[in-house]
C-alpha positions in Angstrom: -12.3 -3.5 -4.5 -8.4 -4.4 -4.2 -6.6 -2.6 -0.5 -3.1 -1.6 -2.3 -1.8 -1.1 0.7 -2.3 -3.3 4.3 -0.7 -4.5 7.6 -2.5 -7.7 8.3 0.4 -8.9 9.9 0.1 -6.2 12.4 0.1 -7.7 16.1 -3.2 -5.7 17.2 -5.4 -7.6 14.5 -4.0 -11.3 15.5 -6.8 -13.5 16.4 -9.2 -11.7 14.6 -8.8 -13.2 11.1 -12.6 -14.4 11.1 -14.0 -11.0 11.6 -11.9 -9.9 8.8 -12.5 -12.3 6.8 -16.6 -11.9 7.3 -16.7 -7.9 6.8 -14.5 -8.5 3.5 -16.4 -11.2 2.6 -19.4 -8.7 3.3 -18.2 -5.9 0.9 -16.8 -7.8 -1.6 -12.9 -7.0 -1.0 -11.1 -8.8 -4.4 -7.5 -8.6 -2.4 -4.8 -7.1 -1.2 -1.1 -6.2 -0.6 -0.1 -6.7 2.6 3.2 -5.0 3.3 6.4 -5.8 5.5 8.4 -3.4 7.1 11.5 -5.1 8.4 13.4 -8.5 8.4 11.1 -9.2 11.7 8.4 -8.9 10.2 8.8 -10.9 7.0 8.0 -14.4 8.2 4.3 -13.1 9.4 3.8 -11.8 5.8 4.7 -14.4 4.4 1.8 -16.4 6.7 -0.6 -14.1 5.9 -2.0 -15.9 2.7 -3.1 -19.0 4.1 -4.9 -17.1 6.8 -7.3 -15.5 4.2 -9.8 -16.8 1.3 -9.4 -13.4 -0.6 -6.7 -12.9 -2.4 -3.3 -11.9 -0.8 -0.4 -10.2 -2.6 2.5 -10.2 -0.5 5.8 -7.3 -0.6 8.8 -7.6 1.6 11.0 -4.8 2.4 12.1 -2.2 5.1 10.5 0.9 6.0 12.3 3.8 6.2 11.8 3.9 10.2 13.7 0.3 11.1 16.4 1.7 8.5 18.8 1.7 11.9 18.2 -1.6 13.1 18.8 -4.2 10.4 21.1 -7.5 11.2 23.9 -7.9 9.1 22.9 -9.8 5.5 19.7 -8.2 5.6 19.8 -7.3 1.6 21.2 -11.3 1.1 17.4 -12.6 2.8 15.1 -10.1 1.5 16.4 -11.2 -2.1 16.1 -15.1 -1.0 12.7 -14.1 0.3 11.5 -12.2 -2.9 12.9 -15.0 -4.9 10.9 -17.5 -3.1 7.6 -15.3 -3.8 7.8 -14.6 -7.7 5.1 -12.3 -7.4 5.6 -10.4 -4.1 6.4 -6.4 -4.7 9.5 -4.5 -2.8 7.6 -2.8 0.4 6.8 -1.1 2.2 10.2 1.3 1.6 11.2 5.1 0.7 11.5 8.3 2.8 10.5 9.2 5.9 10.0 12.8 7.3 7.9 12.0 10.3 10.4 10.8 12.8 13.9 12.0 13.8 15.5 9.1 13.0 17.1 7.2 11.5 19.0 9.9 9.9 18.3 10.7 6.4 21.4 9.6 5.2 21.1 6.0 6.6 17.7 6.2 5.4 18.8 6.9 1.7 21.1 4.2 1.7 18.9 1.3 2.9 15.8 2.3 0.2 19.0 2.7 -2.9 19.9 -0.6 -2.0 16.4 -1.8 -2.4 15.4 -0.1 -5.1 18.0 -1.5 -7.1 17.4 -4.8 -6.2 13.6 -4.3 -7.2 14.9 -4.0 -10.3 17.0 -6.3 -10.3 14.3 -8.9 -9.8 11.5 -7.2 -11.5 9.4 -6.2 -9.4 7.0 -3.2 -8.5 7.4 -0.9 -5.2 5.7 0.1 -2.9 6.5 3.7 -1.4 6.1 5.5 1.6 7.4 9.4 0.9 5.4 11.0 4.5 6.8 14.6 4.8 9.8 13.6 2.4 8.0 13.5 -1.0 10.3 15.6 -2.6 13.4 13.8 -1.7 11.9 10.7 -2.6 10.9 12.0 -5.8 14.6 13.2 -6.3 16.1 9.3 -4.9 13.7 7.5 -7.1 13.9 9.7 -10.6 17.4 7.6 -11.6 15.3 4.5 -10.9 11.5 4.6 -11.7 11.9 4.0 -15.5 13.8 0.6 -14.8 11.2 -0.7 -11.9 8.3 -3.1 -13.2 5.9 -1.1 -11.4 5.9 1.8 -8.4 3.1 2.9 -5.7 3.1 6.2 -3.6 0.8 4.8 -0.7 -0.7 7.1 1.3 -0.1 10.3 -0.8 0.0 13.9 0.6 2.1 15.9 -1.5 1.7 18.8 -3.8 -0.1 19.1 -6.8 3.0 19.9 -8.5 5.0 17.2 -7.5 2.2 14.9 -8.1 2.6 15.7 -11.6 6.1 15.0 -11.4 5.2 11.5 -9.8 3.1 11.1 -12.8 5.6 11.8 -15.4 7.6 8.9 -13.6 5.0 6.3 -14.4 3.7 6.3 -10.9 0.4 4.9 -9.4 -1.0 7.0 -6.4 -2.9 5.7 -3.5 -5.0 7.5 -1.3 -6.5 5.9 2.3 -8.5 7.0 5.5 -7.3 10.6 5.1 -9.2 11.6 2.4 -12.3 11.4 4.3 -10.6 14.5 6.8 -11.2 17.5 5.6 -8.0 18.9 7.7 -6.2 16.8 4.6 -6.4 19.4 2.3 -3.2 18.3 0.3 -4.5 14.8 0.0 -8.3 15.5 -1.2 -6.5 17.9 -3.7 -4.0 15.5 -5.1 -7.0 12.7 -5.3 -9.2 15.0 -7.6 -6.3 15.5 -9.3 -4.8 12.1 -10.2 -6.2 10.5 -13.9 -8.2 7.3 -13.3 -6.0 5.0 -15.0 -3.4 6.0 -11.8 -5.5 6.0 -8.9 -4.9 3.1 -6.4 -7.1 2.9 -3.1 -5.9 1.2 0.5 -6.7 1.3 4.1 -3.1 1.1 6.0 -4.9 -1.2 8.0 -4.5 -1.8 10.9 -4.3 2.6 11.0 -6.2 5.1 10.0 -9.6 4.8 10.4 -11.6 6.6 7.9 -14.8 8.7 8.6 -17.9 6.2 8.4 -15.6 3.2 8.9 -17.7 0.1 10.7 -15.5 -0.9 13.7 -13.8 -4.3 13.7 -15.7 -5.4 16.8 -16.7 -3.9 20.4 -14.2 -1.9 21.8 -11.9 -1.7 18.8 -13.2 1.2 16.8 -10.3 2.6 15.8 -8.5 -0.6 14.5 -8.6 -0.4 10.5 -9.4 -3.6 8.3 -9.9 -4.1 4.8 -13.1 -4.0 4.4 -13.1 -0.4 5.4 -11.9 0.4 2.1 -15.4 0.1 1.0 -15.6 4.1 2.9 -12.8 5.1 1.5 -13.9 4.3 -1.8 -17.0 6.1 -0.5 -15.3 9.3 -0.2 -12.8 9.0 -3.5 -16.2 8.5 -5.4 -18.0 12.0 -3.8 -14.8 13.9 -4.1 -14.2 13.1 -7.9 -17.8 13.7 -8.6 -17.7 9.9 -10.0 -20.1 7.1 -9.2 -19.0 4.1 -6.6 -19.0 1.3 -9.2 -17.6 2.9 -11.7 -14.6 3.9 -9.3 -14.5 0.7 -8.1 -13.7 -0.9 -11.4 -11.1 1.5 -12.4 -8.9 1.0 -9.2 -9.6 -2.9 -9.8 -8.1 -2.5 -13.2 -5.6 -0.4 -11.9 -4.0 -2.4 -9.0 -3.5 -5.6 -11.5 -2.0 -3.4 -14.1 0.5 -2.1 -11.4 1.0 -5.3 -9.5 1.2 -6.9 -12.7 -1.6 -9.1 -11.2 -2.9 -11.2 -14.7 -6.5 -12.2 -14.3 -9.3 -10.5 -13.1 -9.8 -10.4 -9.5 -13.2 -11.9 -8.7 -15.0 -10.7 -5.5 -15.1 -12.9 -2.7 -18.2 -12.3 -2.0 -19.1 -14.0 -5.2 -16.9 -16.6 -4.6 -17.9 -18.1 -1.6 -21.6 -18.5 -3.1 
């Protein structure tokens, strides 16, 4: 199982690295993309990978909600930090509807400005569209057939613009919300999507799905990767597919979008 899309640099999951590592390491996690989400963050993703044994694909960008708060020569050191990774993604960027600001004007500006510099560099994105899918569709139409690879995380859009997402060469992930029934747009869109495009992810350290096991005592709502084995769970039952087999495709899926070249062998195996 590969978690497309993760926060392990989040503060609330510092100092518990072991009890990550041992539930992954208990479900057989194969990796995942942890994702930054402004130029304070970026140094803590980059640490991330040494703090794991699975494997850890890194991205580096600014999400739509610190759009308003970047030092100057921000685009300058998230190119010399890409370019230091070869194989991190541009991410966590895009659109955001959620929040009144920053305005979506400033917000447009910083993800263009990334956007072209993922392609620049050759690199895949990673997308965050929540409430704003159709603007982000219209930003990223002039773009997507330039990019090396592009991921909706966390997808709750129509069925119709899902098909448009699709015609762009899109992947589509789906997380915790799938197991909610109230997330009728999601649990549509996830039937929906063919199985060579379907990514899964926990957004860890948020959203918590149904049947999740808790981190430890007293933190039952903090996410983790190896909750993705639920969400996988739920994907399975709601496409009418078998775990496994659902398992593989997503596998197969992630490297192809990542561009990730071998097979990602499960820790689990590993570590025998």
């Amino acid at each position: 199982m590969f978690d497309a899309h993760a926060h392990l640099q989040d503060g609330r999951l510092a100092g518990r690295e072991r009890e990550i590592e041992s539930l992954a390491l208990a479900c057989g996690l194969s990796g995942v993309c942890v994702c930054g989400t402004s130029p304070e963050d970026w140094s803590s993703v980059e640490a991330v990978p040494s703090r794991y044994s699975f494997p850890v694909l890194t991205a580096f960008g600014v999400h739509p909600w610190y759009a308003d708060a970047l030092p100057t020569g921000w685009e300058v050191v998230l190119k010399e930090r890409l370019q230091h990774h070869p194989g991190a993604a541009v991410g966590e960027i895009g659109l955001d509807g959620i929040r009144a600001t920053p305005p979506l004007e400033r917000q447009f500006d910083v993800f263009e400005r990334q956007l072209a510099l993922a392609v620049e560099l050759g690199r895949p994105v990673v997308l965050h569209g929540a409430k704003e899918w159709g603007l982000l569709f219209d930003r990223l139409t002039p773009y997507a057939g330039k990019l090396r690879g592009c991921l909706l995380h966390g997808f709750g859009a129509s069925r119709e613009l899902l098909r448009r997402f699709l015609d762009l060469g899109a992947y589509i992930s789906f997380g915790g919300a799938v197991s909610e029934t109230r997330c009728v747009r999601a649990r549509e869109a996830l039937r929906a999507v063919p199985s060579d495009r379907l990514l899964l992810e926990t957004d860890a350290p948020d959203f918590f799905p149904d049947g999740g096991v808790p981190l430890a005592p007293g933190l039952d709502r903090i996410n983790h990767p190896a909750n993705l084995a639920s969400v996988l769970r739920c994907a399975a039952g709601l496409r009418g597919v078998d775990a496994p087999t659902l398992e593989a495709q997503t596998e197969q899926n992630a490297r192809a979008c990542f561009g990730i070249g071998e097979p990602l062998s499960p820790v689990a195996s590993r570590a025998k």
